[in-house]
C-alpha positions as CSV (number, residue, x, y, z in Angstrom):
1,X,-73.5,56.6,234.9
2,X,-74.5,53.4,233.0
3,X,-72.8,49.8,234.0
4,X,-70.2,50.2,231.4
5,X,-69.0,54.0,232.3
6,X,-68.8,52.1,236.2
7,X,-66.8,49.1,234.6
8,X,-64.1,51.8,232.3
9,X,-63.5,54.1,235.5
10,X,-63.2,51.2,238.5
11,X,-60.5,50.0,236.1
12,X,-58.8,53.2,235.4
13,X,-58.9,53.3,239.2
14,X,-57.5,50.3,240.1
15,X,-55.0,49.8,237.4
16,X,-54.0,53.4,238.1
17,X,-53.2,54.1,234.1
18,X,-55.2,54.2,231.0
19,X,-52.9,51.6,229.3
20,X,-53.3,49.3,232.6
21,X,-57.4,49.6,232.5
22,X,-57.4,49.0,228.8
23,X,-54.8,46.0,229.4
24,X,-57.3,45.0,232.6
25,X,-60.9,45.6,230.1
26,X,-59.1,44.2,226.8
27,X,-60.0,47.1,224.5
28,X,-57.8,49.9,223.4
29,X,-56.5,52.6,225.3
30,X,-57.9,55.2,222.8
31,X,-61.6,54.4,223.9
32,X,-61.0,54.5,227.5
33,X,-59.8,57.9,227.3
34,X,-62.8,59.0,225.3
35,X,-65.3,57.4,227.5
36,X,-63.1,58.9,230.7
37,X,-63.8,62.7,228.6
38,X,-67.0,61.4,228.0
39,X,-68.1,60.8,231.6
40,X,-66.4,64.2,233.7
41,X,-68.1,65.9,230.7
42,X,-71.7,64.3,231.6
43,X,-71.3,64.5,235.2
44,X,-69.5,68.2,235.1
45,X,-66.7,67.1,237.8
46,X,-63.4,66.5,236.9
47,X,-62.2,63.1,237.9
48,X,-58.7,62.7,236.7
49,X,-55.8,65.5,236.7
50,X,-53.6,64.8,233.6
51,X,-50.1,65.3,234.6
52,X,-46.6,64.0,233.7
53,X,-46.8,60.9,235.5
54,X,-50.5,59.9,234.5
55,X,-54.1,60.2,235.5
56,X,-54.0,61.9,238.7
57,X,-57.2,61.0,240.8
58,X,-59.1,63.7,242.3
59,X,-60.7,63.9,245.5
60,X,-63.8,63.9,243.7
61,X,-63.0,60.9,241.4
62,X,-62.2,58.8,245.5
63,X,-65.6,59.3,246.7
64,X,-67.1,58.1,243.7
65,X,-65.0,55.1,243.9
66,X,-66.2,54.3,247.1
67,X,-69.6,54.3,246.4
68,X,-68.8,51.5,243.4
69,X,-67.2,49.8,245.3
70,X,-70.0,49.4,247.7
71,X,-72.1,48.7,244.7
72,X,-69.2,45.7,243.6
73,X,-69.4,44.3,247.3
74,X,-73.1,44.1,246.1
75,X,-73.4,42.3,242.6
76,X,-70.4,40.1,244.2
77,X,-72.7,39.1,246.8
78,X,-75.4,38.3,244.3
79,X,-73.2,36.0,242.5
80,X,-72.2,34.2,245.1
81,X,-75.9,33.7,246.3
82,X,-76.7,32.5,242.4
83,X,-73.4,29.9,242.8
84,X,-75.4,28.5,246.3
85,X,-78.4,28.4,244.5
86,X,-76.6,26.5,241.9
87,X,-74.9,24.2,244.0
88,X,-77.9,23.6,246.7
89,X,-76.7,25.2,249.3
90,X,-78.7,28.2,248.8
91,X,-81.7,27.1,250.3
92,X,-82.6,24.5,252.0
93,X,-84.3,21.0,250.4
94,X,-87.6,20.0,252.7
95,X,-88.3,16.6,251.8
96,X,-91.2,14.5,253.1
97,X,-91.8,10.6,252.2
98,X,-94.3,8.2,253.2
99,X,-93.0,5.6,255.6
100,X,-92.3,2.6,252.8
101,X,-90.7,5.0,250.5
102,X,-88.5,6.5,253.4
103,X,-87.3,3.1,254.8
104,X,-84.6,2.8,251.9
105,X,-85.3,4.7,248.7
106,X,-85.2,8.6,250.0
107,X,-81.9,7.6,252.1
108,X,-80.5,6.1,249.5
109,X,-81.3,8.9,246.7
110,X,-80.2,11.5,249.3
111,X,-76.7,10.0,249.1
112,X,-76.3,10.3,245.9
113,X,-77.7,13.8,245.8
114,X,-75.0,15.0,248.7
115,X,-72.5,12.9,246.2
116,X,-72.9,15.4,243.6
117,X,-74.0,18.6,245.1
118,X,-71.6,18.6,248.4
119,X,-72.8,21.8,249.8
120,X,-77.1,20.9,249.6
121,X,-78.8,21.8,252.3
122,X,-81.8,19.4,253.1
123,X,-84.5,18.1,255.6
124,X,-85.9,14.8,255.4
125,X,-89.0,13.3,257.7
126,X,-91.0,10.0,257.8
127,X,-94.4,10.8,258.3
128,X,-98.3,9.0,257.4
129,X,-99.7,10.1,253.9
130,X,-102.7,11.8,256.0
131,X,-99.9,13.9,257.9
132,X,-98.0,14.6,254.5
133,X,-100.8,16.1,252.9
134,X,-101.6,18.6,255.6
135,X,-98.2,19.6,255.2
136,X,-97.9,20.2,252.0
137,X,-100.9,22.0,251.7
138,X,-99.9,24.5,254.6
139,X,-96.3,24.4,252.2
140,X,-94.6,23.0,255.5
141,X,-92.6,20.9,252.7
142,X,-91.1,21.6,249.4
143,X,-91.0,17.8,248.0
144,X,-92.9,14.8,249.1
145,X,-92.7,10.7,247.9
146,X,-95.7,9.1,248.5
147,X,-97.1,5.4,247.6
148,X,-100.4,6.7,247.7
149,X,-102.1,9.5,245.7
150,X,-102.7,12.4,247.3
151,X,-105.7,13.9,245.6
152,X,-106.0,17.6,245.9
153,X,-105.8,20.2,242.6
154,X,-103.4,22.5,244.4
155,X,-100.8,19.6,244.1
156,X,-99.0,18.6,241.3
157,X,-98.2,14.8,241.6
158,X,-96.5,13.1,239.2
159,X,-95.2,9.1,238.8
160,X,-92.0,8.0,239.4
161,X,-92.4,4.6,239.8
162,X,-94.6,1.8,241.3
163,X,-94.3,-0.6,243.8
164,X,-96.0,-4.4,244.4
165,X,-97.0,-7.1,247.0
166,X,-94.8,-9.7,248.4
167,X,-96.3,-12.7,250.9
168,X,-93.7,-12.4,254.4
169,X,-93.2,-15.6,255.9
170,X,-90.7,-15.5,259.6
171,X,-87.5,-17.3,258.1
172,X,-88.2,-20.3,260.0
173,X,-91.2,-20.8,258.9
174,X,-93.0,-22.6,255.9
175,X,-93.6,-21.1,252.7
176,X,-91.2,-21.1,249.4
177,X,-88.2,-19.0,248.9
178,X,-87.9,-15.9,247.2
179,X,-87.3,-16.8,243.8
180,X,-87.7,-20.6,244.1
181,X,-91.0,-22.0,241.9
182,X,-93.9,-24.0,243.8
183,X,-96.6,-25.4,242.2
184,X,-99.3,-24.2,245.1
185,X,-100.1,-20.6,245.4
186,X,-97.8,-18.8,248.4
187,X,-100.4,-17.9,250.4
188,X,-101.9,-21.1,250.8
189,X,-99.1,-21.4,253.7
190,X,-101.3,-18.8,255.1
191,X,-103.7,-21.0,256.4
192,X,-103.9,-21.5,259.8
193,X,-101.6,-18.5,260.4
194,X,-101.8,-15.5,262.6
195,X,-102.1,-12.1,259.9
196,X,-100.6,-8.9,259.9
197,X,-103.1,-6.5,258.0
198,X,-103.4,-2.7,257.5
199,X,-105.3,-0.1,258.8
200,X,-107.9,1.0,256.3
201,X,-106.4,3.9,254.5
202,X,-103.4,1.9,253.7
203,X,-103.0,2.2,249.9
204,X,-102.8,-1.5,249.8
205,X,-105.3,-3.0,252.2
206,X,-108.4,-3.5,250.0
207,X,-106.0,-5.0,247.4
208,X,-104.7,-7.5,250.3
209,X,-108.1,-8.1,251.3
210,X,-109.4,-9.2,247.5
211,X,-106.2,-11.2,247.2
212,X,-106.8,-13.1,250.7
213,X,-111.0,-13.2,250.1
214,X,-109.4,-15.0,246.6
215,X,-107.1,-17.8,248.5
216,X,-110.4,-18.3,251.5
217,X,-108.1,-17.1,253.9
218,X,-109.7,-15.0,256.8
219,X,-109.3,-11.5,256.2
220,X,-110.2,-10.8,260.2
221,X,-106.3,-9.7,260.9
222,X,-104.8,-10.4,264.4
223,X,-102.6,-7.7,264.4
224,X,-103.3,-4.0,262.7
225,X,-100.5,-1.9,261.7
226,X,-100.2,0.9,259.5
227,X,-96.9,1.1,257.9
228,X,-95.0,-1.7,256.2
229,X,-92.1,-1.6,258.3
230,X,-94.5,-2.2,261.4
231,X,-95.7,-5.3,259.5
232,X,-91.7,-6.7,258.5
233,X,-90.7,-6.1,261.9
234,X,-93.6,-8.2,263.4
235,X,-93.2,-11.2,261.0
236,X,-89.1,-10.9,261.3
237,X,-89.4,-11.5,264.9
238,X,-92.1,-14.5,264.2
239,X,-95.5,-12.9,265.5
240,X,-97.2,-13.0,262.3
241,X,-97.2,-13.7,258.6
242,X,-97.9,-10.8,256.1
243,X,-98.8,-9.4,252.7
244,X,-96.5,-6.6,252.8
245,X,-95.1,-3.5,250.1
246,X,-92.6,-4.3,248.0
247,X,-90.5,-1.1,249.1
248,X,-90.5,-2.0,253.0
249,X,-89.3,-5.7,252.0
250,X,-86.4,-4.2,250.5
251,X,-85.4,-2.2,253.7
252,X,-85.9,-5.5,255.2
253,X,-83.4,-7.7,253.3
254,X,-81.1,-8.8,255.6
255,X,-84.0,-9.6,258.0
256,X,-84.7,-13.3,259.0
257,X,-87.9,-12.9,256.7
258,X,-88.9,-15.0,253.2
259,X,-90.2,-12.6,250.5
260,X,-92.1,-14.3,248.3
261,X,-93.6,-12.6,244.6
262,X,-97.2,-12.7,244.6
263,X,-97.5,-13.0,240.7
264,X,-101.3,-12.0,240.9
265,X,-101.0,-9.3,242.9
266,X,-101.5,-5.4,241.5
267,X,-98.9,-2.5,241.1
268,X,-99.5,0.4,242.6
269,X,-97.8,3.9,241.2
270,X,-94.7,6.0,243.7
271,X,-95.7,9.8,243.5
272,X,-93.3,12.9,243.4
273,X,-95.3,15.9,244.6
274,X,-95.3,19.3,245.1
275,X,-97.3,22.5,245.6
276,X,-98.4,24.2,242.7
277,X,-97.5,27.3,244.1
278,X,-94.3,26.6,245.2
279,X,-92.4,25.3,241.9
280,X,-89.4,22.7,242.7
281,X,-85.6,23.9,243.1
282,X,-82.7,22.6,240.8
283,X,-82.2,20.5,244.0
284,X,-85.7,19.1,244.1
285,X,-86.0,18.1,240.4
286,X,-82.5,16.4,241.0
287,X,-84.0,14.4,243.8
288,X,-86.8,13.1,241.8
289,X,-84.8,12.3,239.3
290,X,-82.4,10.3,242.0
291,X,-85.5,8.8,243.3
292,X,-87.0,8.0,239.8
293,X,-83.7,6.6,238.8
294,X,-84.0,4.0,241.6
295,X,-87.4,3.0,241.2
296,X,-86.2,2.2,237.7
297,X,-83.2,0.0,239.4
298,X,-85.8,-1.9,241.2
299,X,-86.2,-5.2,240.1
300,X,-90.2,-6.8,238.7
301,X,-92.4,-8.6,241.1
């Protein structure tokens, strides 16, 4: 039996009449009847007694019902595992961002993922770049953000974005206002000042340490850390001024800390990544497009 001999007898079956399967199929009643002929004379079994009230099913004709049926309960299943794969929910989205890009920009994407596709399914974790890229190469992770490159040829990295250098000052202290001009260079309220600095395979620490070497301001920082929300959180609480990402400063708005632009300082490029093996879902090229989107939003330093 092909698909379309299955299709003309589960109607006849379930509409109980030629005229009601051809009604049910939206051809004419003619054809059913010669494809009905057609398929007790290919199988040898009669499947329908033809009596004064109409098709009469034979025993025959029930068991073979059952088995389509079975085989309906099937393809129905299918579809509805395509419509999850469709609408997320399918399979779970394994996300993975560096800690600047997951402050504020992975939440905020995620939200207006879930806004659209309801029924996604998704993990999300904070980790250092070193820890990400074990991950990902083990395929622990399906989609990762990172502000640094992460240079192996099994992944497949590509820029979404890019992200700058802002001086943090503790609100209360000196240093100009976001925004506001000032004829000296920010970071000449540096001097004198206890430092925050990064550990060394921060992205951004041999950039802050040519921009602070190019003000004569002591690159010997008194407190290491090695994310920049570590680095907001000790300046917001007064321990320390910084040179921190652009990305943490915004998780950090409403924090008693002055951002100020560091016109001078470089850009450095948001990656989305992913396993070349493992090709993204509809779900993960929708969330780098949410995050991409965002970047985009973000306004110059």
């Amino acid at each position: 039996m092909n698909l379309r001999q299955i299709e003309v007898f589960r109607a006849v079956m379930l509409g109980g009449s030629i005229s009601e399967a051809a009604r049910m199929l939206h051809v004419s009643q003619p054809g059913i009847s010669r494809m009905i002929r057609h398929l007790e004379l290919q199988l040898g079994v009669l499947l329908f007694e033809r009596q004064p009230v109409g098709l009469v099913p034979t025993p025959e004709a029930r068991v073979l019902q059952a088995q389509i049926e079975t085989v309906y309960r099937g393809v129905r299943h299918v579809q509805q595992v395509a419509e999850r794969l469709r609408d997320g929910s399918g399979q779970a989205l394994r996300l993975l961002a560096s800690p600047s890009i997951g402050l504020e920009l992975v939440p905020k994407a995620i939200s207006a993922l879930v806004a659209e596709q309801p029924e996604a399914r998704l993990s999300f974790e904070s980790m250092p770049t070193r820890d990400i890229a074990t991950r990902l190469m083990h395929q622990d992770t399906d989609l990762v953000f990172s502000s640094a490159a992460l240079d192996d040829p099994v992944f497949n990295a590509q820029v979404i974005g890019q992200w700058s250098l802002l001086a943090a000052f503790p609100a209360l202290s000196g240093g100009s206002r976001r925004g506001r001009a000032s004829s000296a260079h920010p970071l000449s309220a540096f001097k004198g000042q206890r430092l925050v600095n990064f550990s060394a395979e921060a992205p951004q620490r041999a950039a802050i340490d040519a921009i602070l070497a190019a003000h004569g301001i002591d690159a010997a920082a008194s407190i290491e850390v090695r994310s920049g929300y570590a680095a907001c959180a000790l300046v917001a609480h007064g321990a320390a001024v910084a040179i921190v990402d652009s990305l943490s400063a915004r998780a950090f708005a409403q924090a008693p800390i002055r951002f100020v632009r560091l016109h001078d300082a470089p850009l450095f490029p948001v990656f989305a990544v992913h396993h070349r093996r493992a090709p993204l879902s509809r779900t993960g090229h929708l969330m780098v497009q949410k995050v991409s989107d965002l970047l985009a939003r973000l306004p110059a330093h």
